[in-house]
N, C-alpha and C positions, 0 to 999 in steps of 0.2 A: 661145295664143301671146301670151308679151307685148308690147302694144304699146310701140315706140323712139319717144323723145322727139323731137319733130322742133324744131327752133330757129328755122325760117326768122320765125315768127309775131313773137318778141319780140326777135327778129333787128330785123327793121323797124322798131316802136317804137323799139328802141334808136336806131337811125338816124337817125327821124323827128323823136324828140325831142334829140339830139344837133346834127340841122341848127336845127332851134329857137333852142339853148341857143348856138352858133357866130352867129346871125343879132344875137343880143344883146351878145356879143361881140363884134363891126366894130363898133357902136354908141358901143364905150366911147373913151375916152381916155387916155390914161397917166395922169393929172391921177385920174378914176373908179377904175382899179385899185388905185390905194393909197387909196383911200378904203374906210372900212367898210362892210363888209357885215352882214346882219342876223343874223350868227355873234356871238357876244360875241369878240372879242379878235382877231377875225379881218378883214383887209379883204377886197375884191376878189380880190384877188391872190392869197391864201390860199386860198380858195373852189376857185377856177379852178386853182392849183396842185395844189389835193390833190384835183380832176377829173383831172387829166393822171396823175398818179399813182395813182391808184385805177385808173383804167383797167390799167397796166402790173403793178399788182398782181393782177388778175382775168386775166391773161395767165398770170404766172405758175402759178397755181392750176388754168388752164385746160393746160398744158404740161404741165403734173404730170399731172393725169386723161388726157390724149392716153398716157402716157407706162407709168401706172399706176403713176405715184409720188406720196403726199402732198406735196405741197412746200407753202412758207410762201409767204404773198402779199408781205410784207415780209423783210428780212433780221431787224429786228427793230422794237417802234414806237418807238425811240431813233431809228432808221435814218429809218424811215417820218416822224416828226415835221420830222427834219432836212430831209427833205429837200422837205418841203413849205414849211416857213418859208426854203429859199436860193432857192423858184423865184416864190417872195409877190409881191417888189417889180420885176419884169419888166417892161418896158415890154409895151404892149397885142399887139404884132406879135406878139411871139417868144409869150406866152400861148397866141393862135391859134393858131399854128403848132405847138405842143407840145400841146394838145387834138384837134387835127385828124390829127396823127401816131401818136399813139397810139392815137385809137377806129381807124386804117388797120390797128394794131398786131393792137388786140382782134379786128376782123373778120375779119381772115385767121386768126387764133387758132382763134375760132369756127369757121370754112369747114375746118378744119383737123381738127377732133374726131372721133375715130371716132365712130360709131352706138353701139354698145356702153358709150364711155367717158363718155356721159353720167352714167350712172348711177353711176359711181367715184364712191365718198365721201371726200369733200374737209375739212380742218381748218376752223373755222368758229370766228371771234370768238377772247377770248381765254379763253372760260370750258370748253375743251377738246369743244366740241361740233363736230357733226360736219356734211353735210348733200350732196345727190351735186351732184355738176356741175354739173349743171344749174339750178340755182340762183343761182349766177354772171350766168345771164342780168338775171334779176330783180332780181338787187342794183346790176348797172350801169344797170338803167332806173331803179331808185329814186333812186342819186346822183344822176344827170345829171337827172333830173324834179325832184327837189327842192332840190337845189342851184340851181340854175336861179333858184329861186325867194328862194332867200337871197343874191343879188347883188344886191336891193333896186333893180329895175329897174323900169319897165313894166310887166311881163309878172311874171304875178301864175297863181296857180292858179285865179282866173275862168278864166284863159284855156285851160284845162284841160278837154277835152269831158266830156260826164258820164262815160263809156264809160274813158275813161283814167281819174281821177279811182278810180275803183271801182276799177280795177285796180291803181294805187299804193294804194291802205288795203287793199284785199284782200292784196298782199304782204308791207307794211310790218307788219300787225296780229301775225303769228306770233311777231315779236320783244318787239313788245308785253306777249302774253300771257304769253310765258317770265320776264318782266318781273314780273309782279303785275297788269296791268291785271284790275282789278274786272271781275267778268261783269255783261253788258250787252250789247244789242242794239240793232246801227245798220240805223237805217230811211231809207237816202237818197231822197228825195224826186223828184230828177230819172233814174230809172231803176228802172226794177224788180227789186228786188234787198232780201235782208234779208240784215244779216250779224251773226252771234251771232261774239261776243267771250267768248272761256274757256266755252265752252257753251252763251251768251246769258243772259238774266234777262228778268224781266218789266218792268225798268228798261230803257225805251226811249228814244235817242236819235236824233235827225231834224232834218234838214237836207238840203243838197246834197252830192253827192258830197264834193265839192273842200271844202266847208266841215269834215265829216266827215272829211277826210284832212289839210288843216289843224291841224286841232283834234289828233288820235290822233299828231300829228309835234312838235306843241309851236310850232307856227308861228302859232297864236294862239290865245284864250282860251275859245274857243265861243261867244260870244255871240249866234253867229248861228242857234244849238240852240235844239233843244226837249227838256225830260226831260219824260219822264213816269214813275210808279211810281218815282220816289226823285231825287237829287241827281247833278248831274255830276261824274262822278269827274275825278278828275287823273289823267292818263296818265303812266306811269315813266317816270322818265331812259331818253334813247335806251340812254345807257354810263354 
């Protein structure tokens, strides 16, 4: 029999790291949201905008699989663009209040899914690929974990346990490797764990988790690596 996907596990993460990402948020001030963020072109406001919206986008896609219908997560990314650049320049309150509304949105979404409908395969990106439901989970822990990280706050992926850390590069890397990323093998340091990229190589790279997930997202340059058996690759454009 096969086993059904159970949610509850990255259910919580999402949650955990959502009260996180909300804690940094009361922190700011109208004055910080329209300041940039470490997005190029994007401030605060943008960030946390297209948080709120990615969320209700992941809703939709999760309605569809309830439903066992493809649906799109956007109307279109014309739609999706706009309406992330009307919700940018918000003052800090109404932000809040629309990230905080919406993960209420996603979870009843999630608590909502049949057992079965996890496994519906769902439209994915814009390069007609495909991927089941349940993946949805994984991709709202990736924004909210690393977006988190591009509001250019405090709170930094140190602050990231090893154990998470592994878990954002172990999900973010698949897109990676559809990408072109070179094979290679990542040796994090603070946990025990090997993880081969496109197969792996006898090019090893080593660090911390979080330095390793870092690096493989483009949020900085490596330096804090070690190669061995060849040169550090560059990692593709997210899109």
């Amino acid at each position: 029999m096969t086993q059904q996907f159970d949610p509850a596990p990255c259910s919580a993460e999402i949650a955990a790291a959502t009260a996180r990402l909300l804690e940094t948020v009361q922190t700011l001030t109208d004055d910080d949201v329209v300041a940039p963020s470490l997005l190029p072109g994007w401030s605060r406001g943008h960030v946390l905008s297209h948080l709120a919206r990615n969320a209700d986008g992941l809703v939709n896609l999760l309605a569809g699989a309830s439903e066992g219908v493809a649906k799109s997560a956007y109307p279109s990314p014309e739609a999706r663009a706009a309406d992330i650049e009307a919700g940018a320049p918000r003052p800090v309150k109404e932000q809040l209040a629309d990230i905080e509304a919406t993960h209420e949105r996603f979870v009843a979404t999630v608590d909502a899914v049949p057992p079965a409908a996890w496994d519906f395969m769902l439209p994915w990106g814009s390069a007609g690929r495909i991927q089941p439901a349940h993946g949805v989970l994984d991709a709202r822990l990736r924004e909210v974990a690393i977006h988190h990280l591009d509001l250019a706050t405090a709170y930094t992926a140190a602050d990231w346990t090893p154990a998470f850390a592994l878990r954002i590069l172990r999900s973010a890397l698949p897109a990676f490797e559809i990408r072109g990323l070179p094979s290679c093998t990542l040796c994090p340091t603070d946990v025990d764990a090997v993880v081969p990229a496109n197969g792996g190589s006898t090019v090893e790279i080593t660090g911390t988790a979080h330095a390793l997930a870092t690096w493989l997202l483009g949020r900085d340059k490596g330096h804090a690596l070690t190669v061995t058996g060849g040169e550090l690759p560059a990692p593709p454009a997210w899109g």
